[in-house]
C-alpha angles and dihedrals in degrees: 000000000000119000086230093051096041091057095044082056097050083048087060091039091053089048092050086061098046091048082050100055090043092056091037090059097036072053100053094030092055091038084058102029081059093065091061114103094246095069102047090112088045099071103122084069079088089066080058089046090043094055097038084056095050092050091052098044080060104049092041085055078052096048095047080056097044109121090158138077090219078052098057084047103060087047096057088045090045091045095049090051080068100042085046084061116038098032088070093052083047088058096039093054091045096055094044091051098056099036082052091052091037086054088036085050094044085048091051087055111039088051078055098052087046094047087052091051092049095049092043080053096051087052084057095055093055130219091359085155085084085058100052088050100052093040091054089049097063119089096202131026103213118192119197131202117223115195102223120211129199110250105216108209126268113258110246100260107261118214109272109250126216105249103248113259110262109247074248089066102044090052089053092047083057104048096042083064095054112072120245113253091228094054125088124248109254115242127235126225097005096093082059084064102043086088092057100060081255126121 
């Protein structure tokens, strides 16, 4: 065999390998990326990763049997059809998995900002403890309706007024001045000697 011939064909040989690796690490990097929580739903990636792994069972039987540069050749070309198709799944798995750990992350610490929030609220308010207690002790909770009226306020008090004297009155007021013409007249300076014995 040529020199020239038999280094072109350790240069296909080195790339086989490579190519080998590269499928051995997307394989072991997909079986373990489908135990994380996020791909539970994705399993039937493993149907993509099964037959990855049977194509490439099969070149690398053909590789071992190569004797042939063209050989070599159809076994590269063979080989980069199933990184070609299991590299991208490797990617795809990789970012999702991180963008999935960076939002469950944002989600961790934004239900810590808000929980901070609520307890430096609940300093505000004050022994709300007292509350809770009283509020589980009771048995019923009974809610009761007031009709509310409106209160109209109270007229300022106005100065009680004599009641005007009746026409009635006024006539008795009069007559009880004039003397009854049946009466006798009173007189005057007797009742000073009564005292006396005398009338």
């Amino acid at each position: 065999m040529p020199v020239n011939l038999e280094m072109r064909i350790k240069n296909l040989d080195d790339v086989f390998r490579e190519q080998w690796n590269m499928f051995d690490e997307a394989s072991k990097y997909i079986t373990k990326a489908l135990t994380h929580e996020y791909f539970g739903p994705w399993q039937h990636i493993s149907n993509i990763l099964g037959a990855c792994q049977s194509r490439n069972k099969i070149i690398t039987g053909d590789y071992l049997r190569a004797d042939s540069y063209e050989s070599m050749r159809i076994i590269n070309t063979r080989m980069t059809d199933v990184l070609n198709a299991i590299i991208p799944v490797r990617d795809f798995m990789a970012f999702a998995i991180e963008q999935y750990e960076k939002q469950k992350e944002e989600t961790r610490m934004e239900i810590e900002r808000l929980k901070q929030l609520e307890e430096a609220r609940l300093k505000e308010l004050g022994p709300i403890d007292v509350l809770k207690k009283v509020v589980d002790g009771l048995d019923e909770l009974k809610i009761v309706t007031v009709n509310k009226k409106t209160i109209q306020p109270a007229a300022p008090a106005e100065e009680a007024r004599a009641p005007a004297p009746s026409e009635t009155n006024l006539l008795l007021n009069e007559q009880a001045e004039k003397l009854n013409a049946y009466e006798e007249p009173p007189r005057r300076g007797r009742s000073f000697f009564k005292c006396f014995g005398r009338h």
